[in-house]
N, C-alpha and C positions, 0 to 999 in steps of 0.2 A: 464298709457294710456294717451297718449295726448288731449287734450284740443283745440277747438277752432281752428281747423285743417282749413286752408284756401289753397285751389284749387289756382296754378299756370300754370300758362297756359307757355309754354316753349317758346324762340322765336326765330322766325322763322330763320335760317340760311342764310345769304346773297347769299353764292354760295353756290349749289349745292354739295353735298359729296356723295358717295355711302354708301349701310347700311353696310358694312365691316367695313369702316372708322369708321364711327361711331360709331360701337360696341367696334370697340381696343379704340375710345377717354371714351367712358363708363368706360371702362373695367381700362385703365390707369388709370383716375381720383377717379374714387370708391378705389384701390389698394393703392396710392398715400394716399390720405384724410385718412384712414383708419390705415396710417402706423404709425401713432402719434395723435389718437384723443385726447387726451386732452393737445396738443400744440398749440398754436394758431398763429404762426407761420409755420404751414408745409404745404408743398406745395403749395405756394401762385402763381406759374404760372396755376396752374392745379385746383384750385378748387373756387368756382364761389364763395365763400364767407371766410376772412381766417378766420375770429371769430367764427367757428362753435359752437352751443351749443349741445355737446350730450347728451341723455335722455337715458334714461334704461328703461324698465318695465321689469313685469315678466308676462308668460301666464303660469294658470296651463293646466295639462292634464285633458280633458274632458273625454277621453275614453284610456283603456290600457287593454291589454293582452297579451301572450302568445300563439300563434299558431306554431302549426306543420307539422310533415309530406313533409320538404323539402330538398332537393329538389325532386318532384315525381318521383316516379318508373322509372325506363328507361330514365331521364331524365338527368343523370350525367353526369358529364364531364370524369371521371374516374370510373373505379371498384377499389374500394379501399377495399382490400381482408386484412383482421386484426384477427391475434387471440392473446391475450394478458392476456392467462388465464381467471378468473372468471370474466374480467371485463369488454372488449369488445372481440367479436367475430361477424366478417363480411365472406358472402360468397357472390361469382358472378357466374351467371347464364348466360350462352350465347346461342341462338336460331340458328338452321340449320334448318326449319322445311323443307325444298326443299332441297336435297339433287339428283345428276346426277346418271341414272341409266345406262347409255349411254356414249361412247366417241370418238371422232373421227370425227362425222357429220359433212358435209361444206354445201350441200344444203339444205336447207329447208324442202324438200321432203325426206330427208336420217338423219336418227336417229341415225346411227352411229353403233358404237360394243354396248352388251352389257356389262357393268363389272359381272365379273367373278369371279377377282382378287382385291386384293388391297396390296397395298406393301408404304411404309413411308407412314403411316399417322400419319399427327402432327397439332396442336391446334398452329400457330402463335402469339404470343402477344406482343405489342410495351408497353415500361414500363418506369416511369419516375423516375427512382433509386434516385435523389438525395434527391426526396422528400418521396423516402422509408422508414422506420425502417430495415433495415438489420443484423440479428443475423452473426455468425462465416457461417453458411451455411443455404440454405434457401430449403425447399422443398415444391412446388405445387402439391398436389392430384388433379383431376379428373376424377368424378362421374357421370355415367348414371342418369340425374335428371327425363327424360320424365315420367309425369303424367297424369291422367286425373282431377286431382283435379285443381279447380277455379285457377286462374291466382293470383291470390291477396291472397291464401292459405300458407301463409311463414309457416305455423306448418308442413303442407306436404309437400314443399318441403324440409324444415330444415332436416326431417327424411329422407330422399334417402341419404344424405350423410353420407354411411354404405359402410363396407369392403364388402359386396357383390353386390356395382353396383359400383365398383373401376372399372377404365378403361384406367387409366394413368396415367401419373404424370412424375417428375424429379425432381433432387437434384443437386443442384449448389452451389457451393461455394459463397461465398460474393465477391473475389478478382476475380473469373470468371464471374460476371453479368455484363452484357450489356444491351442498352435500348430494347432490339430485343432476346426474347425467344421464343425457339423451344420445344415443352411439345409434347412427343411421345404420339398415344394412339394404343387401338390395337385395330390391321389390321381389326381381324375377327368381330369386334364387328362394323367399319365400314359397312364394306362389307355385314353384315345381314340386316343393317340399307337402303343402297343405295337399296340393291337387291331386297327389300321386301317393297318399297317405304315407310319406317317409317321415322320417324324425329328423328333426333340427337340433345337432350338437354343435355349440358354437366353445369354442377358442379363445378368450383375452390375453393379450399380448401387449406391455407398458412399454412406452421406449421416450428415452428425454436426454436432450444433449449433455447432462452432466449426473447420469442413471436414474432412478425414478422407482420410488414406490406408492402405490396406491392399496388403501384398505375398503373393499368393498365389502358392504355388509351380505352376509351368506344367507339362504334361507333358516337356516338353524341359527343364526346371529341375529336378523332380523325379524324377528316374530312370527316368522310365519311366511304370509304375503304381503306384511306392513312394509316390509322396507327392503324382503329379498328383491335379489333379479327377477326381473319379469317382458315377457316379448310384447308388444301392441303392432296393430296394423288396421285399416282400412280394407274390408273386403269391397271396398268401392271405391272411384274418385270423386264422390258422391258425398261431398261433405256433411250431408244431411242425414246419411248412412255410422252410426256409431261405432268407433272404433273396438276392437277388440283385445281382450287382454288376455294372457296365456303363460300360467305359473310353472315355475318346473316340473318336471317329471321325469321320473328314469321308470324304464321297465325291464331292467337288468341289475344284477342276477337272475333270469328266469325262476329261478329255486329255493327266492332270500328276498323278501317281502322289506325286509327289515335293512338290508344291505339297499334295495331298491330307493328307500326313503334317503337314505343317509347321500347316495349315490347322484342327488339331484343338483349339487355343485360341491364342486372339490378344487382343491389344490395339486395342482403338477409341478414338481421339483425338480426341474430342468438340470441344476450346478444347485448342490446343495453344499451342507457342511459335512468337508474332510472327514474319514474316520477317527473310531474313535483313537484317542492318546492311553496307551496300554500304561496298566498303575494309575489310574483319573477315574474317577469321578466326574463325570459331565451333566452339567443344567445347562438345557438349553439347547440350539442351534436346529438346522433345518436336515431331516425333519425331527422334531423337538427330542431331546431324550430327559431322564429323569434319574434320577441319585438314590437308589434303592439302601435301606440303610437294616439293621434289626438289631435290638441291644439283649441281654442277657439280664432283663430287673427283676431283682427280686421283687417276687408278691410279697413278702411281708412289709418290705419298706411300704411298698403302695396304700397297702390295705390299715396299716397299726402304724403308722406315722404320719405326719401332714408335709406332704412337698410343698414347697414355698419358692422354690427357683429352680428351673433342670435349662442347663446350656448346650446345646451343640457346638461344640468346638472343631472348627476344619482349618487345615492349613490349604490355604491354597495359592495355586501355580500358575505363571501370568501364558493367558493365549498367544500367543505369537502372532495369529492373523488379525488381534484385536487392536483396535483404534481410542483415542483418549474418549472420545464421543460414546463409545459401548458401553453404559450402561445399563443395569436393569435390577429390578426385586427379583431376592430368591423367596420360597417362601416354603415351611412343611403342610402337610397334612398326613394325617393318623391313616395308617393300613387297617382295610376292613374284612381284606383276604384272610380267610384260615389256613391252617394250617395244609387244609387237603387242598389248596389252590400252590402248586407246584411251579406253575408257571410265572416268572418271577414279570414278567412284562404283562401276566393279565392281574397279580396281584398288585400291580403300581396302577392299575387304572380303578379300582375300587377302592373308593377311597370315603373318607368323611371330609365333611363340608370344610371352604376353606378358611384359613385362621380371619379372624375379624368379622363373618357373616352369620348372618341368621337362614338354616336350610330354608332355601325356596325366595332367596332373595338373589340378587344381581348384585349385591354391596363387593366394592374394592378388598382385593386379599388384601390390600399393603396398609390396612385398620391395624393391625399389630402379628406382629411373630414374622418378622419378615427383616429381609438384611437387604440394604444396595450395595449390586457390585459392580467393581468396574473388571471389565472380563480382562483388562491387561495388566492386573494388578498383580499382588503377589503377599502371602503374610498370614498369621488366624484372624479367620473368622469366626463371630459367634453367632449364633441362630437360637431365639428363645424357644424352649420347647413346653413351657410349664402346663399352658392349658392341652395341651397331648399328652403329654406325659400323663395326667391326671383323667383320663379319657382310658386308660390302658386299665384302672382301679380296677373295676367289676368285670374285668375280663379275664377269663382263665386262656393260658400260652396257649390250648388246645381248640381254643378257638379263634383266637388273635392272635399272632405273635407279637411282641411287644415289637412293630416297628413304623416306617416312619417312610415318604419319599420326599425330595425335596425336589420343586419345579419352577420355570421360570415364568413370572407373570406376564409374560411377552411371546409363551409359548405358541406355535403356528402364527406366528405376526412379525417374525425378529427372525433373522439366522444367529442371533448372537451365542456364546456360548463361554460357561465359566468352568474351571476344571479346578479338581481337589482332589490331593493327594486321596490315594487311597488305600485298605490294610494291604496292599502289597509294596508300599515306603517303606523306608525305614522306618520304626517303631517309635521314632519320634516324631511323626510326621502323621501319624494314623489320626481318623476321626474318632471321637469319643464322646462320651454325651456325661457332664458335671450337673449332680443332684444337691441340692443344700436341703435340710429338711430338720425339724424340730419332733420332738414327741407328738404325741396323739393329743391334737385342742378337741376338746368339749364346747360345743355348742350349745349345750344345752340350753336354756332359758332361767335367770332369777325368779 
């Protein structure tokens, strides 16, 4: 911890620069200075001092745990449908509860025919095969799920999928899959459903002679209607009759408008990942969890000195149920929870954007600040934390804590899962987070 820290006051630019300018001259000189710290020679156009002395400490971890349950229900990117024998098994659940009893209508005042008939109906699904497990041949079942039991009930819906609420399905080769499948169901089982105004909650179920997973895109992954699940049918055999299309829908929670939306496809965690390993630290596994971490930095360091390198240092411990194949990126993002957010699994879910994106973009976390692990490994890890660390500057503890969660980029798509000692190791074995840092550079402008 440094010593006798003295406030510089920056000076003033002669001309005027805009703050773009100036972030890329930040951005350059911190990048520059950093790329040889213990040379004293580098970069002598770019940094306002060349004899830097760089310092080290260490912070331990103040607080650590292990939270779960991510990402929530209905809120995946994918349906990631897995059966892989006794080890995992996932199912997807997709909502019609509005279903057209009618077809044809143009004014407002005219409801049209009614259905009578129904003739092709099929269950549409966009699929991102490269990120599949695909056996020799691959078959999707499709099961009548509708219940009256709780929403949040995975025992009861887990049991509906039985050979006698079977309602569809298909069998595809591996060399015939496409990102775009068509899963028939049948007609009459529509048709009672439209006529009788009930809701249609259907079931998917993977099965392949050597396990099998499929990544189907969710409405919240899919854009929308662009590439979610969606039903079609024929309210005629009447080819000249246009078929019909029918987007999800839940209208449950009665009470939760917002639970309703989320609630229009999910994942069911049939055989998930074992509990948790007491003393670990866990990224990853089904359903996801995350590596809550909080340090002890001083603000002065942040605020009157310039960080130049801050490391996450873990030791970690080989899974036992993990395979050489387990792979995956760990990666952080910066906590946006204050302090009066108590709940340590709602402050792991507010978070700032992740390492390597620009808010509001789709770009890969694994752009930088991110580690590959193999979850059956065993050893330190380090994890870069510079650009977080420096995100932590203008925030006072009482509104941020200074901390951190680490997740896997595989989360809700993987059961996999990587474990790290955690402060209840032995003390040589705790995670701790290493700062290198120089006095206070001046940017100012010649």
């Amino acid at each position: 911890m440094p010593h006798h820290l003295h406030h510089q006051t920056p000076r003033p630019a002669r001309r005027p620069v805009t703050v773009v300018l100036l972030l890329a001259l930040v951005a350059v000189a911190l990048y520059g200075c950093a790329e040889d710290l213990e040379s004293t020679a580098a970069c002598p156009a770019l940094c306002p001092r060349q004899n830097l002395e760089v310092r080290d400490t260490f912070f331990a971890v103040t607080l650590d745990s292990t939270v779960e349950g991510f990402p929530t229900r209905g809120t995946e990117p994918f349906l990631w449908v897995a059966s892989r024998g006794d080890t995992v098994e996932t199912r997807a659940v997709i909502r019609f509860d509005t279903l057209p009893a009618h077809y044809g209508g143009v004014a407002a005042t005219d409801t049209g025919t009614a259905i009578t008939e129904v003739d092709s109906a099929l269950l549409r699904l966009h699929l991102d095969t490269l990120r599949s497990l695909l056996p020799e041949s691959i078959t999707i079942d499709v099961y009548d799920v509708d219940t009256t039991a709780a929403d949040a009930d995975t025992a009861a819906l887990g049991a509906l999928f039985r050979d006698d609420r079977l309602i569809g399905g298909v069998t595809v080769a591996r060399a015939g899959l496409t990102d775009s499948l068509l899963v028939p169901l049948q007609n009459a089982v529509l048709l009672n459903k439209a006529a009788e105004g009930k809701r249609l909650r259907v079931g998917l179920r993977v099965r392949g002679s050597s396990g099998a997973e499929l990544r189907i895109f969710s409405t919240e992954g899919g854009s929308g209607t662009t590439l979610g699940p969606r039903l079609t049918f024929r309210p005629s055999p009447d080819t000249a009759v246009r078929a019909l299309s029918v987007v999800p829908r839940s209208l449950t929670p009665v009470d939760r408008f917002d639970l309703q939306s989320e609630l229009r496809d999910f994942i069911v965690a049939i055989t998930g990942t074992p509990g948790a390993v007491p003393g670990s630290l866990a990224v990853g596994g089904l359903s996801a969890r995350r590596a809550y971490l909080r340090f002890d930095v001083s603000p002065t360091l942040l605020r009157q000195w310039t960080v130049v390198r801050a490391t996450l240092l873990l030791t970690q411990r080989p899974n036992a149920g993990a395979t050489a194949r387990d792979t995956f990126y760990v990666y952080p993002q910066v906590v946006l929870a204050g302090s009066a957010v108590t709940d340590l699994a709602r402050a792991a879910s507010l978070l700032g954007p992740k390492p390597g994106t620009f808010v509001g973009t789709g770009l890969s976390p694994l752009a930088a600040d991110s580690v590959r692990i193999a979850a059956a490994d065993s050893g330190v890890r380090s994890v870069e934390l510079v650009r977080l660390v420096t995100q932590w500057r203008n925030r006072a503890d009482t509104l941020a804590p200074r901390a951190i969660v680490l997740r896997s980029d595989r989360e809700g798509m993987a059961a996999i899962e990587a474990l790290f000692h955690s402060t209840d190791a032995a003390p040589e074995l705790h995670p701790q987070l290493r700062v290198s840092y120089v006095p206070g550079i001046n940017f100012g402008l010649p």
